[in-house]
C-alpha positions as a Python dict, from the first residue, in 0.01 Angstrom:
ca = {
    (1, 'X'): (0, 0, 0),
    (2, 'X'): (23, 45, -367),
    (3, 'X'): (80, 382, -552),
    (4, 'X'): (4, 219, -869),
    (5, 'X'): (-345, 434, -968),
    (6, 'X'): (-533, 188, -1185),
    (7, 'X'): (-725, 506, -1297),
    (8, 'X'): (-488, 686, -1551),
    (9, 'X'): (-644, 1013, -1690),
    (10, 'X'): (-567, 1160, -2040),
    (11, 'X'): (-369, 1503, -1913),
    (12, 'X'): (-371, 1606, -2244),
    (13, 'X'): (-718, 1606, -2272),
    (14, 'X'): (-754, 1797, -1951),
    (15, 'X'): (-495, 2022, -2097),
    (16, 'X'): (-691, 2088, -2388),
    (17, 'X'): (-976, 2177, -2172),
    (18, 'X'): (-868, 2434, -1965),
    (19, 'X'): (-679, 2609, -2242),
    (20, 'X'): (-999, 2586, -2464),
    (21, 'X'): (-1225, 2708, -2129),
    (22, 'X'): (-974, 3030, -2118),
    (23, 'X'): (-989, 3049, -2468),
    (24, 'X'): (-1341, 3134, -2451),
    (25, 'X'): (-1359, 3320, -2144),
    (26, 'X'): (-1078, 3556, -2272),
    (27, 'X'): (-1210, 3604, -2659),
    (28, 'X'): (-1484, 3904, -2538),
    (29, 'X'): (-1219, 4110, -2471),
    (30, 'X'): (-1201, 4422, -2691),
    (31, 'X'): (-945, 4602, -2885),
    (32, 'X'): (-777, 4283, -3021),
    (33, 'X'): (-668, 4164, -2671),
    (34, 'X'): (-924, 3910, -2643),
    (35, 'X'): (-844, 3792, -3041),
    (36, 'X'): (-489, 3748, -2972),
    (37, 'X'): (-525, 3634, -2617),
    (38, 'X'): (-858, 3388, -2614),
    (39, 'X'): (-755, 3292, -2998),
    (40, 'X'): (-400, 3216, -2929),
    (41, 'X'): (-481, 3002, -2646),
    (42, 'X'): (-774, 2810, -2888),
    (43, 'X'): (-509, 2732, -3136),
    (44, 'X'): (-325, 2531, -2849),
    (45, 'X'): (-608, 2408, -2713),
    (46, 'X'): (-704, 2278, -3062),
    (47, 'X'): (-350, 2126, -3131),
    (48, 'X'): (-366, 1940, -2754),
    (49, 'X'): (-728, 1818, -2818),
    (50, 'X'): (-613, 1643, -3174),
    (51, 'X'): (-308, 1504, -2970),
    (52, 'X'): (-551, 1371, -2684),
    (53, 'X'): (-830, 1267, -2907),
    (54, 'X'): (-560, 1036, -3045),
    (55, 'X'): (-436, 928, -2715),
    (56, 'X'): (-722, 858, -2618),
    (57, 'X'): (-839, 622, -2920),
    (58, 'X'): (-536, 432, -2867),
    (59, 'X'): (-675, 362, -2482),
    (60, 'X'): (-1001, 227, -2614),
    (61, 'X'): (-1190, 562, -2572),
    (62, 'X'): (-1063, 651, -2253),
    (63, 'X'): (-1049, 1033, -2131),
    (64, 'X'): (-1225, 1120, -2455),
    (65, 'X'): (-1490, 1384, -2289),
    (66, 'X'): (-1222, 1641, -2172),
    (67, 'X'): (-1151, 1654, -2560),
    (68, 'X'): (-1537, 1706, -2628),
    (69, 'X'): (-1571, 1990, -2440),
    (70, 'X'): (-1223, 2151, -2565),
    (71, 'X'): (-1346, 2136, -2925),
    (72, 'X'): (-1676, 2274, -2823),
    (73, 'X'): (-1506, 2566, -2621),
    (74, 'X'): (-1250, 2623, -2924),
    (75, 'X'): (-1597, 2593, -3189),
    (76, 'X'): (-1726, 2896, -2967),
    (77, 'X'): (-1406, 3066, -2925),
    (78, 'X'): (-1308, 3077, -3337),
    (79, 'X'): (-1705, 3142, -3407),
    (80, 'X'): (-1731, 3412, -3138),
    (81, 'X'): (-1413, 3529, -3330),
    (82, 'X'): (-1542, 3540, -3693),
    (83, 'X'): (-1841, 3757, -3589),
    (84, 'X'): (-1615, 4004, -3419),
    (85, 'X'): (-1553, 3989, -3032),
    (86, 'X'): (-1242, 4037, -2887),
    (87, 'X'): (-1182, 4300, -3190),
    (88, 'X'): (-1515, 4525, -3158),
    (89, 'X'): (-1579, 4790, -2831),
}
């Protein structure tokens, strides 16, 4: 029996994912937790999706669509951000 997977996954992208995903879910919190909290952990989410997207180009597209969502999650994160939540009661 083999343990060679011929499956490899991008972990970066999946990285960037769940960072972005807690990014967003933490950003509605008020009094500046949720800015430094849900917008620090969108800045590494953002920095690990660029590294992914990048890895993943060099695999022929492969594990691309973790890096999708993170940039969508981060998008809503930083926008949610520039209209005020996580620094507005």
């Amino acid at each position: 029996m083999s343990l060679n997977n011929s499956r490899t996954t991008n972990g970066t992208a999946w990285a960037a994912f769940w960072f972005g995903l807690a990014g967003l879910v933490l950003m509605p919190i008020p009094l500046f937790i949720g800015l430094i909290l849900g917008g620090g952990l969108s800045l590494i989410a953002a920095v690990l999706a660029v590294i992914a997207l990048l890895k993943g180009l060099s695999r022929q597209g492969k594990g691309i669509a973790p890096v999708v969502f993170a940039g969508i999650f981060v998008a809503l994160t930083w926008g949610g951000i520039s209209i005020g939540g996580g620094t507005i009661w």
